[in-house]
KOLNU-40760 format. One record per residue (C-alpha): residue number from 1; residue in one letter; x, y, z. Coordinates in steps of 0.02 Angstrom, whole numbers, plus 32768, in hexadecimal, padded with zeros to 4 digits. Example, Ala and Ser with C-alpha at 12.3 -4.5 7.8 and 13.67 -1.06 7.14 Angstrom:
2
 num residuo    u    v    w
   1       A 8267 7F1F 8186
   2       S 82AC 7FCB 8165
This chain:
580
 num residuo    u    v    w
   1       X 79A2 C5F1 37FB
   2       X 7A46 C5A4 378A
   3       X 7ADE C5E7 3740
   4       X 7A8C C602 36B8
   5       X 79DD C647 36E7
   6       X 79BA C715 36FD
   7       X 7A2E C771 3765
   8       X 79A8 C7FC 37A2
   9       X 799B C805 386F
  10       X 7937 C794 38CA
  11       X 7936 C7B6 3973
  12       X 7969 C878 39C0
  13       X 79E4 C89E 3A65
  14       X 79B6 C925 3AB9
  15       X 7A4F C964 3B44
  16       X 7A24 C9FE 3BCA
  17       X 7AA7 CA4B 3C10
  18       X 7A29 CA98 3C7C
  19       X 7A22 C9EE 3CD9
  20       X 7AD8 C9F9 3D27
  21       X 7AA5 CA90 3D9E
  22       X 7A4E CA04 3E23
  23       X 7ADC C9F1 3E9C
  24       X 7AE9 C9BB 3F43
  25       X 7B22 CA44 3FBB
  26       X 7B19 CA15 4071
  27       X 7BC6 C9F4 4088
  28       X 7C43 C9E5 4011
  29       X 7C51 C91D 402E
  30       X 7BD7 C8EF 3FA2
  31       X 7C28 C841 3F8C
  32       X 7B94 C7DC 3FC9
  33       X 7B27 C849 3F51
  34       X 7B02 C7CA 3EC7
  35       X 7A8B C852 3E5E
  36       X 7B16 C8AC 3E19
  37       X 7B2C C92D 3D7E
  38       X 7BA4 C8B9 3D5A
  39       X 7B2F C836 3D22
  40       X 7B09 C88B 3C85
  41       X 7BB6 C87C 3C5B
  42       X 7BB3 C7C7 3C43
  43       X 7B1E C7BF 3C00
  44       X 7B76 C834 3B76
  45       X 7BFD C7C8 3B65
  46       X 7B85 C722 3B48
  47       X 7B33 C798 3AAD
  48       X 7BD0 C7C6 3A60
  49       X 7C0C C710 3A56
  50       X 7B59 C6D3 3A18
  51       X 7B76 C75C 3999
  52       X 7C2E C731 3962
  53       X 7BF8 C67C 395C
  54       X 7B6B C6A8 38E4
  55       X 7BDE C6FF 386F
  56       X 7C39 C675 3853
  57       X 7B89 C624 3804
  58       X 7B31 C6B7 37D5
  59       X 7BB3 C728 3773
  60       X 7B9B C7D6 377A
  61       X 7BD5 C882 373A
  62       X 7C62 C8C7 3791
  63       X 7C56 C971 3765
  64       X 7C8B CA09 37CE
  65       X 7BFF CA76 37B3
  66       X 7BAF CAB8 3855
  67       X 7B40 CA2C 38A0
  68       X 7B8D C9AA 381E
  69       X 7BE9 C900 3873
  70       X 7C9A C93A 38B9
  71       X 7D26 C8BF 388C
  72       X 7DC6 C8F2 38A8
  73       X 7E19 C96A 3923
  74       X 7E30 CA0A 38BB
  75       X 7D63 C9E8 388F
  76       X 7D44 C9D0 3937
  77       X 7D8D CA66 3970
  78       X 7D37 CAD1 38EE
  79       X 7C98 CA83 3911
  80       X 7CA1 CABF 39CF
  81       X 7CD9 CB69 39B3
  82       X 7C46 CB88 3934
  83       X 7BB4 CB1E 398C
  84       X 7B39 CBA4 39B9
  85       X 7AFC CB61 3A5F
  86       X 7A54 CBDC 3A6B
  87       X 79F0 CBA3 39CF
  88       X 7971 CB2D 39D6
  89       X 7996 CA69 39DE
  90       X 792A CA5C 392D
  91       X 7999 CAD6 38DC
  92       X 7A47 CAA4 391F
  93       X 7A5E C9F7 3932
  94       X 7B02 C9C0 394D
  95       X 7AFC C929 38ED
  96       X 7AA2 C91B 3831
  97       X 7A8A C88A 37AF
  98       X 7AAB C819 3836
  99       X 7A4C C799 3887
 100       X 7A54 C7E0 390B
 101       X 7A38 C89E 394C
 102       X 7A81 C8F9 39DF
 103       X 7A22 C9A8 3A10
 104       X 7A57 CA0C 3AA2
 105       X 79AF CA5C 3AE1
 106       X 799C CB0C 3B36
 107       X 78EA CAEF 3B49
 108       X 78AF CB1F 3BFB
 109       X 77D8 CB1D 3C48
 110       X 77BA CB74 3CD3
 111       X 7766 CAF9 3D65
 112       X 76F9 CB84 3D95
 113       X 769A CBAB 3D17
 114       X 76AB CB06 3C9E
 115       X 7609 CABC 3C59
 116       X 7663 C9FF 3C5A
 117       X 76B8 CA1D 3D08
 118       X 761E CA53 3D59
 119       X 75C2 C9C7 3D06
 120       X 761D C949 3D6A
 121       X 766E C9AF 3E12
 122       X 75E2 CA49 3E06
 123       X 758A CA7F 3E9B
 124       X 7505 C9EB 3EE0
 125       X 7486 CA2E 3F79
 126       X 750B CAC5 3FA7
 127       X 7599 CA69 3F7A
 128       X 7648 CAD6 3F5B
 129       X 76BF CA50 3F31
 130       X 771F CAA7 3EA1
 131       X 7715 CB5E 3F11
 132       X 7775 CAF2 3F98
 133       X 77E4 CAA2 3F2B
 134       X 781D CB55 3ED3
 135       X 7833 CB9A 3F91
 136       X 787E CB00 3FC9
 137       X 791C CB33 3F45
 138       X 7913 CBE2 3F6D
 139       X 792A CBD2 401E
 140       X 799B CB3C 4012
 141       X 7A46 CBAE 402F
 142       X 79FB CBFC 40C2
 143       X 79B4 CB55 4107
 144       X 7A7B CB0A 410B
 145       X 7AD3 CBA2 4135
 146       X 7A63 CB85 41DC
 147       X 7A8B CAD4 41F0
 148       X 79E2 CAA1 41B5
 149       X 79BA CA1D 4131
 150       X 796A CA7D 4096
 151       X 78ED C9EB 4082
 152       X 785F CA09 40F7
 153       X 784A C98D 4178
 154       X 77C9 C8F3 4151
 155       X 782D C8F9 40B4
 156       X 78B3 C85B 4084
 157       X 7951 C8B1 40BB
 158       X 79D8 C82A 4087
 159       X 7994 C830 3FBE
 160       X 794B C8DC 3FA4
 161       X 79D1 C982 3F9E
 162       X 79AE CA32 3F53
 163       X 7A2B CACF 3F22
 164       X 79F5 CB61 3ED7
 165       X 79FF CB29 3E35
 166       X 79AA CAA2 3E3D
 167       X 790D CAF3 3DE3
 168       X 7965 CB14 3D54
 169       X 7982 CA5B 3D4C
 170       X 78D2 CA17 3D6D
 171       X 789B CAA8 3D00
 172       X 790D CA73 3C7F
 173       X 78F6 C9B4 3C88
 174       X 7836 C9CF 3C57
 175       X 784B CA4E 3BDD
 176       X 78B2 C9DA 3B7E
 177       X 7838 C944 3B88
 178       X 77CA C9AF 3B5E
 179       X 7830 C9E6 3AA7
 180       X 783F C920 3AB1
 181       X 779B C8FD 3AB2
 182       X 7778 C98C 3A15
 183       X 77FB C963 39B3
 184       X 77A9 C8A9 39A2
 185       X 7700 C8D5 399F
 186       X 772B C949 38F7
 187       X 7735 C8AC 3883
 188       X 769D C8B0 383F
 189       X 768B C7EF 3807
 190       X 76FE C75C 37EE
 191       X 778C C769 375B
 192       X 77BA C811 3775
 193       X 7888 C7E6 3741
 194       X 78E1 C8A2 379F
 195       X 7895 C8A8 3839
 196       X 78B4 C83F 38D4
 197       X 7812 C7E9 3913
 198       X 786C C7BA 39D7
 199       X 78DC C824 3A55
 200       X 7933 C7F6 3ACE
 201       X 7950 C893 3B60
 202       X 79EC C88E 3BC8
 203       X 79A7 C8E7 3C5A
 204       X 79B0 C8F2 3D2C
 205       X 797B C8F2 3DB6
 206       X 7916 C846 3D8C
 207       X 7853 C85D 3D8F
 208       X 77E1 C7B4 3DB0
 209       X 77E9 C7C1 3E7A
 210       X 7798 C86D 3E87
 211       X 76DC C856 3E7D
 212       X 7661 C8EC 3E73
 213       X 76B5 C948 3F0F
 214       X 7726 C8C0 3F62
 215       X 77F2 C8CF 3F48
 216       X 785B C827 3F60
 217       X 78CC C7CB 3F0F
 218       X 793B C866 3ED8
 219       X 78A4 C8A1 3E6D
 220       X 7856 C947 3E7B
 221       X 77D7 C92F 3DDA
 222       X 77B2 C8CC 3D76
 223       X 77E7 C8DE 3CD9
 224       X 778F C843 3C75
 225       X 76EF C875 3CCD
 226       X 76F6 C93A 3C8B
 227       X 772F C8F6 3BEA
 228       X 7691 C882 3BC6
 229       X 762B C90D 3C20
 230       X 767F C98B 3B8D
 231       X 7665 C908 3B15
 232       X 759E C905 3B40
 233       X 7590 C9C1 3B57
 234       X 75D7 CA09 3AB7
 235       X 75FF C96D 3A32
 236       X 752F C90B 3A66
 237       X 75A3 C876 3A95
 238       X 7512 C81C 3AF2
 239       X 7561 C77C 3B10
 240       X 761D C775 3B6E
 241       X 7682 C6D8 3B8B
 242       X 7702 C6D3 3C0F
 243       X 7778 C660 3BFB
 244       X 77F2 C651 3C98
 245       X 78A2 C5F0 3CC0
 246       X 78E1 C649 3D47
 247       X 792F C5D8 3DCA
 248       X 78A8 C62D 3E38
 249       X 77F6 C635 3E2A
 250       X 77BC C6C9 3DDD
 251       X 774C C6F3 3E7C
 252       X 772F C7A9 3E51
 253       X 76EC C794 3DA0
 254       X 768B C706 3DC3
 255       X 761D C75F 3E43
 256       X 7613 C801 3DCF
 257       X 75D6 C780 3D45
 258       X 7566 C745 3DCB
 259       X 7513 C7D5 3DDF
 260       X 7510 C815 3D21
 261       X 74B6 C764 3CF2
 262       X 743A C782 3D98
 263       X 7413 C82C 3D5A
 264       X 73EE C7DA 3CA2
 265       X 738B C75F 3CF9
 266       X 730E C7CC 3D36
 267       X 72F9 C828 3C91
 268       X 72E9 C790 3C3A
 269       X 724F C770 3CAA
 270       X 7203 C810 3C99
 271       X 721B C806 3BCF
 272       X 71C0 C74E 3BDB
 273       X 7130 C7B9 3C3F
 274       X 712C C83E 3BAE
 275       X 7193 C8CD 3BF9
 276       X 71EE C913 3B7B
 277       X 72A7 C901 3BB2
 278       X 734B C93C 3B4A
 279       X 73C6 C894 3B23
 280       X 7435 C85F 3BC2
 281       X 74D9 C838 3BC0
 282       X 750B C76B 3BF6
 283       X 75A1 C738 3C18
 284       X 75DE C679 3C3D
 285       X 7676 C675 3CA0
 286       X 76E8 C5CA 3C96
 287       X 7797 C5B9 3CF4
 288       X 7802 C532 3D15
 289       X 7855 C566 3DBD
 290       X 78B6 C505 3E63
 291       X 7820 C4F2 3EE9
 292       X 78CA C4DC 3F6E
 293       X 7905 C598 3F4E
 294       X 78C1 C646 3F6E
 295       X 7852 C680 3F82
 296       X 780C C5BC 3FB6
 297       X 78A9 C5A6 400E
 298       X 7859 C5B1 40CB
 299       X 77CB C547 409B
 300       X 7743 C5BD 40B3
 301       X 76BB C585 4086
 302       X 7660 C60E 4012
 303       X 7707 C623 3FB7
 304       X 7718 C565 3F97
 305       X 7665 C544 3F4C
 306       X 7660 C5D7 3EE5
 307       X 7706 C587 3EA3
 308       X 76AD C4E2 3E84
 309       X 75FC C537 3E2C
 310       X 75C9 C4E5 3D89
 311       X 7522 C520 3D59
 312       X 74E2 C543 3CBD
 313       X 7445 C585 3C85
 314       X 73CC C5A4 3D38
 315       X 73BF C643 3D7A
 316       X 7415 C67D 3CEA
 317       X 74C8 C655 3D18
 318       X 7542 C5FD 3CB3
 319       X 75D1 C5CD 3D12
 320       X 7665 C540 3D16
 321       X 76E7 C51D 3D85
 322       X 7763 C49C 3D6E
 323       X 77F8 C461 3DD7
 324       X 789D C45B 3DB5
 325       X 78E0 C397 3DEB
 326       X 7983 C340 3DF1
 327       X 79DF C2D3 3D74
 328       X 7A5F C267 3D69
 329       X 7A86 C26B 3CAC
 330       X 7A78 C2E7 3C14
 331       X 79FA C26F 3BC1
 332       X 7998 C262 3C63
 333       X 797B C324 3C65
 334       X 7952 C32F 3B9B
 335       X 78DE C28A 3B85
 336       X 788F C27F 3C29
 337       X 789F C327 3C77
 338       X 787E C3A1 3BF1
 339       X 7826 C333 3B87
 340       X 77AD C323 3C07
 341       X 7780 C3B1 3C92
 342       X 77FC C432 3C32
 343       X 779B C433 3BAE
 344       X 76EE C418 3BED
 345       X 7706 C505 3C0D
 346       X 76F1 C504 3B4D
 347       X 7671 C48D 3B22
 348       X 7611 C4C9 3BAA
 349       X 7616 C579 3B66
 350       X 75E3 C52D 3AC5
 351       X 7547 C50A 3B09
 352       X 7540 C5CC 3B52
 353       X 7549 C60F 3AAF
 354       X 74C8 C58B 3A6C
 355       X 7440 C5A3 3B07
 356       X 744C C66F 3AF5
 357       X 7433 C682 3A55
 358       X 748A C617 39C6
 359       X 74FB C609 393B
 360       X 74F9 C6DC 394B
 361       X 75A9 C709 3958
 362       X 75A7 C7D6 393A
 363       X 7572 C7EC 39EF
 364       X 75DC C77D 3A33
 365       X 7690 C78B 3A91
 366       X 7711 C724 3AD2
 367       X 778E C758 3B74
 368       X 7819 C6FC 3BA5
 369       X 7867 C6FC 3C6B
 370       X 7915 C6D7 3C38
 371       X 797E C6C9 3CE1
 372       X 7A03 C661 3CDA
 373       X 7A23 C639 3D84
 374       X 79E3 C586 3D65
 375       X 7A70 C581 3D01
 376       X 7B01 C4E6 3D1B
 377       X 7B7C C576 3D3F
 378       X 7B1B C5D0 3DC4
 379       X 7B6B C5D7 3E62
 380       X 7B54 C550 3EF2
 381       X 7B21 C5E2 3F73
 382       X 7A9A C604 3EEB
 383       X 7A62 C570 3EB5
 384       X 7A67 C50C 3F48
 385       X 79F8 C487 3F27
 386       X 7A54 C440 3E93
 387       X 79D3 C463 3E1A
 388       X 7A40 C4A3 3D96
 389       X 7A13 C481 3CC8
 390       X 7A8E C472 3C2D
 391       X 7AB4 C500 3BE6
 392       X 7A57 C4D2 3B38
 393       X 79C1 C4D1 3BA6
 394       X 79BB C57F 3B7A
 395       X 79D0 C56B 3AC4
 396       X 794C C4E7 3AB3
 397       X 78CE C529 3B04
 398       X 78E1 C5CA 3AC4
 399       X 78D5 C568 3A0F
 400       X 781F C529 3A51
 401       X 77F5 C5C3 3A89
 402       X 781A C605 39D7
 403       X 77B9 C580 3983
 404       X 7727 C59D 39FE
 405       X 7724 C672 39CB
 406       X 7723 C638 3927
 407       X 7693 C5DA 391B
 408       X 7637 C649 399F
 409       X 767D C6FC 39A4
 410       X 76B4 C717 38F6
 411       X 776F C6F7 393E
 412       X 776C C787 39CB
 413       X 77B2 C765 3A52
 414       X 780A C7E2 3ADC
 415       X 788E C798 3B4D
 416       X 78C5 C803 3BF6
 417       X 795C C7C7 3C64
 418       X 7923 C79A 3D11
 419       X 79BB C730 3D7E
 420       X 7A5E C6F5 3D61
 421       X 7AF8 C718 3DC1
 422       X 7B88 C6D4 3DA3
 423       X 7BF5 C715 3D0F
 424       X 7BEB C64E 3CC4
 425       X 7B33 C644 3CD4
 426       X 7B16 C6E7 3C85
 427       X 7B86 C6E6 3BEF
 428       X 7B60 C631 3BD2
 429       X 7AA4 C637 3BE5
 430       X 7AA6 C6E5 3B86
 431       X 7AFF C69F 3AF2
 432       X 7A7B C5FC 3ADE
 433       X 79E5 C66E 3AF0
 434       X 7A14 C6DB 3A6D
 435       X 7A7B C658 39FA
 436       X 79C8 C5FD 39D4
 437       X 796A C69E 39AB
 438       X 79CB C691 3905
 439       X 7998 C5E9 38E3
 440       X 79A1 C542 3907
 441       X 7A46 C4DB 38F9
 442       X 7A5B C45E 3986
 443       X 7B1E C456 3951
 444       X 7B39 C505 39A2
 445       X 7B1A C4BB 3A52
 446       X 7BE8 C49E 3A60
 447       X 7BE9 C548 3A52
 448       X 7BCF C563 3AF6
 449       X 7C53 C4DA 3B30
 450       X 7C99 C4E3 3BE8
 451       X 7D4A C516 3B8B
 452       X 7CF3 C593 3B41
 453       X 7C97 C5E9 3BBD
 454       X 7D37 C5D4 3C21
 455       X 7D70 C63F 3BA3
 456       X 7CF9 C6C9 3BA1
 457       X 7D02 C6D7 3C5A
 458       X 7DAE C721 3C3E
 459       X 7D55 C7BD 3BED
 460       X 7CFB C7F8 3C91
 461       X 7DA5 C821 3CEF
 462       X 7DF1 C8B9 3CBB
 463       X 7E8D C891 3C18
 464       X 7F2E C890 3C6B
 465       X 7F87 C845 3BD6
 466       X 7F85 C82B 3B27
 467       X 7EFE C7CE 3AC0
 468       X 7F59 C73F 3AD5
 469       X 7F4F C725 3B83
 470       X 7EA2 C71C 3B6F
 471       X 7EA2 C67D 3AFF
 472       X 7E87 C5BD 3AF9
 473       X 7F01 C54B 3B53
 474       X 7F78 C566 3ACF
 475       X 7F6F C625 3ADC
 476       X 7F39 C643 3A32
 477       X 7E72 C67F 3A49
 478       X 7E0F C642 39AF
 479       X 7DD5 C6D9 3939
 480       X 7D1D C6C7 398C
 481       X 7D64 C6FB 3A2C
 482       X 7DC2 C79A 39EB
 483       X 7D24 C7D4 399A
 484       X 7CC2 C7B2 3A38
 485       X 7D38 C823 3A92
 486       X 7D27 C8AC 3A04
 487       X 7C77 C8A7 3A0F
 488       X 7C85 C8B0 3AD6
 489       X 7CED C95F 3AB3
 490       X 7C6C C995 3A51
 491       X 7BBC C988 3AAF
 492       X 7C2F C990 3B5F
 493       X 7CB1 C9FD 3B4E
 494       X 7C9A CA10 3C1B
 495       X 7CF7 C992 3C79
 496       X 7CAE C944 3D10
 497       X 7D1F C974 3D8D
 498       X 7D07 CA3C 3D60
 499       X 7C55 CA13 3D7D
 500       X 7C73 C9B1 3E1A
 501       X 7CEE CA51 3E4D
 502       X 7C57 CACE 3E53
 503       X 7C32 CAB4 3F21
 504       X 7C45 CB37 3F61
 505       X 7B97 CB44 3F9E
 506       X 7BDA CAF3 402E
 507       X 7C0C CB57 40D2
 508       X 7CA0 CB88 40D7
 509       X 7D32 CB46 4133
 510       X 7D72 CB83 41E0
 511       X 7E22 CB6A 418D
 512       X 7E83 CC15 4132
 513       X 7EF2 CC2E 40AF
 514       X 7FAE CC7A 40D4
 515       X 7FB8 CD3B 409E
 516       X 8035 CD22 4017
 517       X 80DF CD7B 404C
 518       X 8116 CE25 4004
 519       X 81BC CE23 3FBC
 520       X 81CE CEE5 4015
 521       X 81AA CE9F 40D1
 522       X 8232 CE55 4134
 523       X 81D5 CDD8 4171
 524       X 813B CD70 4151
 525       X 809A CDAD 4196
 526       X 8017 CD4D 420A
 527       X 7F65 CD1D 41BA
 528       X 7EF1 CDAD 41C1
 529       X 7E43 CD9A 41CC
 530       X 7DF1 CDF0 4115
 531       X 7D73 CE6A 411B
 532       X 7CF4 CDD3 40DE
 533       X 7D1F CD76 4177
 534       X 7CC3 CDF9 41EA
 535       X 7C22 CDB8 41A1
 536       X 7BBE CD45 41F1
 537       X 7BC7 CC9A 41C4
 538       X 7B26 CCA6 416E
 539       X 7B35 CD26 40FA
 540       X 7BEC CCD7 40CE
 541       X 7B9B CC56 40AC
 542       X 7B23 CCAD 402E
 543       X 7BB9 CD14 3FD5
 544       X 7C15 CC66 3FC4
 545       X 7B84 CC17 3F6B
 546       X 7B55 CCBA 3EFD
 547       X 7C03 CCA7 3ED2
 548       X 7C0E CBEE 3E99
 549       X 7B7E CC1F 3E28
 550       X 7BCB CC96 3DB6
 551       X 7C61 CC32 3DB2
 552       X 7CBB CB7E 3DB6
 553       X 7D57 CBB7 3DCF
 554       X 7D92 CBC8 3E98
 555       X 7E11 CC36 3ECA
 556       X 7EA0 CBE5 3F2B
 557       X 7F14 CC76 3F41
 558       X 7F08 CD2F 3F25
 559       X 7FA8 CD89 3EDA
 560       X 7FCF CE2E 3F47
 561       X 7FBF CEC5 3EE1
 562       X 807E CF04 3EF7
 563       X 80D5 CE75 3EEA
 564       X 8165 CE4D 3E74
 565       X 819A CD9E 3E4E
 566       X 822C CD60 3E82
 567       X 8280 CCE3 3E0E
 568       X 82C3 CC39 3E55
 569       X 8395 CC1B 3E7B
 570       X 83BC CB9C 3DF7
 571       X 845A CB54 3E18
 572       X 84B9 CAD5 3D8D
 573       X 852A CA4D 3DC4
 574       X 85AC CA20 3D36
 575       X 8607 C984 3D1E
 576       X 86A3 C950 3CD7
 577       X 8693 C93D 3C13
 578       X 868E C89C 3BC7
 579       X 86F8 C818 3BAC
 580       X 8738 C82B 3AC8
């Protein structure tokens, strides 16, 4: 899309606050926790710029009206105050006649009793994995006030973590793929010019390591899976393709697909033998992944074939995997690398779509993967292996993804957020993805400069100073930035650290707070123990934690009652006046 072509939205954002409630609570040292709320913070801050950037080439209106694009501060303010956070993402965007459109979902499925869910992590031969999962949250308070782990043993320990509001998270996460997935699947053919045709969903805890009833990889569910399986169950999507760049191999939905394309399989054969059999769903799952890290990183051997599978067409399964490799120059990674194996995942899906049934797009749907840990600003303790891409790998293979939904899937395509963990990798990766769902433009790719995201790392820390300090080397932050940051107020007004503050989960500390001094006593008083601390440490540890829920605020001192304020001895030293 140009300056000068329609201005209607073509791709949709959908944010859940829901999704911040997954928190680590073992001990209050979470800084080796890398599968933070935080995360969704700079992946916020990554769609803000790609939507300030946009602006600049896609004008838009700017007026105040409730939903409309917020420009200045007064707007901005007006726009929070009067943003009704409870309606429906379809009937309160934040954003309108903009390429781009931000919704902040509410929508919510319950694991339990979900047709989708149950379709991929449902009971198998007396299987309870979603029962156990629910308990597993429920109990997980009780489980750490006892100096247990709240993931049962046999289960990863070092990359899985629960609270007890973690449910609302997971339930969250897949109730808003799932509005994803029917907010798409509405358009009813191409040309359509005021509805988006892709989404992109800003959720956590990442999905594609959990298969049908095995956690890893910080991933619970799995949130592409139920999506394709919603897709099937309620749109007649028949055909799903899974497109994956994850640094890490997508274990989890591979082996679901597995399964769903064995299951096909078999009623394909009994439909050749003249059983009359309703239409299965088949799905072709392609990712581009490091075979050097997790969950291949101990070289086991099941883990490091099914991260090397390329099959396509026996036994029903349509599967490619494709390494991530080394290079030594920008032109080496574009004309060799990604000309080559990168994009073999799309042409080989091409031939999916063409083996399952043809040119027939209406029953067709695209998924995207999109972690950005394989990003060139991931950490070293993360990507270890040095298998890190250029940022614009994001951008231009989310531009072939586009072409390939628009020749195949009438332009539908749903992308989830799996990895990523540093700020830089996020925001960067985040603004790339989205920046191409407007339109192709390979000039936009210094938009995402190393100055720049330099820049926008500034906005996860917590403003200590003016605008200002916040700008380019010269201190004067180009109008793109200030917008960003508006924006950031406006779908964020929650700052990362009063999220990160909310730990109180934790046991408490052995160590007490000073009784304040009366101003009617003599002399101070010793520490006293409260009522509180005759409880047990256990049940402390529950009112501590029921506490933190209702409220982010902690309490670090408690005014006595009686107490009248005393007001400091100011004392001003004069000197002699100056010389005429």
């Amino acid at each position: 899309m140009d300056a000068t072509g329609p201005t209607h939205p073509s791709t949709t954002v959908f944010l859940q606050d829901a999704c911040l409630h997954h928190r680590y609570i073992r001990t209050r040292d979470s800084s080796h926790i890398v599968e933070r709320p935080e995360r969704l913070r700079a992946v916020k801050i990554g769609l803000c710029a790609a939507i300030s950037r946009l602006e600049e080439t896609h004008p838009v209106s700017t007026s105040t009206s409730e939903g409309a694009i917020i420009s200045d501060a007064d707007s901005l303010i007006s726009a929070i105050e009067n943003l009704k956070l409870e309606q429906t993402p379809t009937d309160s965007p934040l954003l309108r006649g903009h390429p781009v459109q931000l919704v902040r979902s509410s929508a919510k499925i319950d694991i339990l009793g979900d047709p989708a869910v149950k379709y991929i992590h449902g009971d198998v031969d007396g299987d309870t994995y979603l029962e156990k999962l629910t308990e597993w949250t429920r109990q997980s308070i009780e489980k750490i006030s006892t100096g247990q782990s709240e993931i049962p043993s046999g289960l990863p320990q070092g990359d899985l973590y629960l609270c007890p509001t973690s449910l609302d998270a997971l339930q969250g996460a897949l109730g808003t793929v799932c509005e994803a997935v029917d907010t798409v699947m509405k358009l009813p053919a191409k040309g359509t010019p005021d509805t988006p045709r892709s989404a992109f969903v800003a959720v956590r805890p990442p999905g594609h390591h959990c298969g049908e009833d095995t956690p890893c990889g910080f991933c619970f569910v799995n949130n592409v899976a139920v999506g394709a399986a919603h897709a099937h169950l309620k749109h007649g999507v028949n055909r799903i393709v899974i497109l994956d760049f994850d640094l890490h191999h997508g274990n989890g939905t591979q082996s679901i697909v597995w399964q769903i394309n064995e299951e096909s399989y078999r009623t394909k054969l009994e439909a050749d033998a003249g059983a009359p059999v309703k239409p299965s769903l088949q799905v072709y799952y392609g990712s581009v992944h490091d075979i050097l890290s997790f969950p291949c990183e101990d070289g086991k051997p099941d883990l490091v074939q099914a991260a090397s599978v390329s099959i396509h067409g026996p036994h029903g399964q349509y599967i490619e995997n494709v390494h991530l490799e080394p290079f030594e120059s920008e032109e080496q990674f574009w004309d060799v690398h990604y000309r080559g194996a990168y994009s073999q995942l799309l042409s080989k899906a091409e031939d999916f779509v063409k083996n399952t049934g043809g040119a027939s797009s209406d029953d067709t749907l695209v998924f995207i993967s999109a972690g950005f840990d394989a990003s060139e600003y991931e950490t070293p303790s993360m990507s270890r292996h040095n298998r890190k891409v250029p940022t614009s790998f994001f951008y231009r293979f989310t531009r072939d993804v586009c072409a390939f939904a628009n020749k195949w899937a009438n332009g539908r395509i749903v992308s989830v957020l799996e990895g990523g963990y540093s700020d830089r990798a996020l925001l960067s990766g985040a603004m790339a993805h989205l920046t191409c769902a407007s339109g192709k433009d390979d000039s936009r790719e210094t938009w995402w400069s190393s100055e720049n995201v330099h820049m926008l790392e500034r906005l996860t820390k917590k403003r200590r100073g003016p605008m200002s300090a916040l700008g380019t080397k010269d201190d004067i932050p180009p109008p793109w930035f200030d917008r960003t940051s508006n924006l950031l107020a406006l779908i964020d007004p929650r700052s990362a650290e009063s999220l990160a503050s909310r730990s109180a989960f934790v046991p408490p500390s052995s160590m007490t707070l000073r009784t304040r001094k009366s101003n009617n006593q003599g002399t101070s008083t010793s520490p006293t123990m409260s009522p509180d601390r005759k409880k047990s440490d256990k049940s402390r540890f529950t009112d501590d934690v029921a506490g933190a829920l209702l409220s982010s605020e902690s309490i670090a001192e408690v005014e006595q009652p009686n107490a009248t304020k005393k007001l400091p001895r100011v004392i001003l030293k004069v000197g002699p006046p100056p010389e005429a």
